[in-house]
N, C-alpha and C positions, 0 to 999 in steps of 0.2 A: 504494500500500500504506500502513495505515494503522501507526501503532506499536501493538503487541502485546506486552507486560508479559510474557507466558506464552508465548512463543516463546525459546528458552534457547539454541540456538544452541552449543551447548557440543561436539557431537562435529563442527560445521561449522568452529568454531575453532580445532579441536586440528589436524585435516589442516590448516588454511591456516597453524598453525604450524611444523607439521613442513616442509610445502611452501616453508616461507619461508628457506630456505637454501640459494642456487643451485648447490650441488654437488647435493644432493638433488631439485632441481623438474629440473635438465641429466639427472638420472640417471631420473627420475618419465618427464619427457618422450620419451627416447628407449627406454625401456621402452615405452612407446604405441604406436609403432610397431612393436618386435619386440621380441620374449625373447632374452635372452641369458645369458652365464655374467660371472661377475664378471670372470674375465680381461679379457673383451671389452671391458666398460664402463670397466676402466680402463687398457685401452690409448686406447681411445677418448676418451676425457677426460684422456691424459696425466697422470693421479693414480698417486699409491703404491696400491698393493695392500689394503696395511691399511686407507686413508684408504675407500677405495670400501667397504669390507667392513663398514665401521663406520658409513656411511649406509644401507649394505643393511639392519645387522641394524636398524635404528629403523624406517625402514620396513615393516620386516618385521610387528615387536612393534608397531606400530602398526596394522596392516592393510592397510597400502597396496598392497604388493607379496607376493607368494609366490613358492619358490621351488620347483621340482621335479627331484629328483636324477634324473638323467639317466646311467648306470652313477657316475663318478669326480665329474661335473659337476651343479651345479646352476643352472638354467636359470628365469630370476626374470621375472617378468611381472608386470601393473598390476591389481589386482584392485577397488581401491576406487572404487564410480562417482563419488564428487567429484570422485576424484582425476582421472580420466580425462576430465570435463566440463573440470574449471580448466586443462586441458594445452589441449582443443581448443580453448577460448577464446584461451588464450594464443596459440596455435599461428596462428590464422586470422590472415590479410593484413592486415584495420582495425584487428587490436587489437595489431601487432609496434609496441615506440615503437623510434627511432631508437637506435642504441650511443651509449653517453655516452663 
């Protein structure tokens, strides 16, 4: 690929910003896999309540995820196709690097 002056890369930058804080990519990720309700996610990841609630709602306002009320519950999934390329990349065997 050659470099491209007029290639602006700006709405590819914003998701890899938001992605770029691993409470948010731990929460992006296992959204990928299933929907869930915020209880779940943050039993799941052993966070407060609020803490989860307050990466939901940027991804939310962002695009990344949506949620759908479910009678009491809302039930949040991966809607943005970057977002769900850059998990499976992540995700796949050649590209896990080692825990520091």
């Amino acid at each position: 690929m050659d470099f491209d002056k007029n290639m602006m890369f700006s709405n590819e930058a914003e998701i890899l910003k938001v992605l770029g804080h691993p409470i948010r990519l731990k929460i992006v990720a296992g959204l990928c896999s299933q929907q869930c309700n915020v209880k779940h996610i943050w039993e799941c990841l052993s966070l407060p309540q609020a803490t989860v609630s307050q990466h939901l709602a940027l991804l939310k306002n962002k695009g990344i995820i949506e949620g759908k009320r479910d009678g009491v519950e809302v039930h949040y999934s991966v809607i943005h196709p970057l977002a769900k390329k850059l998990i499976a990349a992540l995700m796949s065997p050649d590209q896990r690097l080692p825990a520091a």
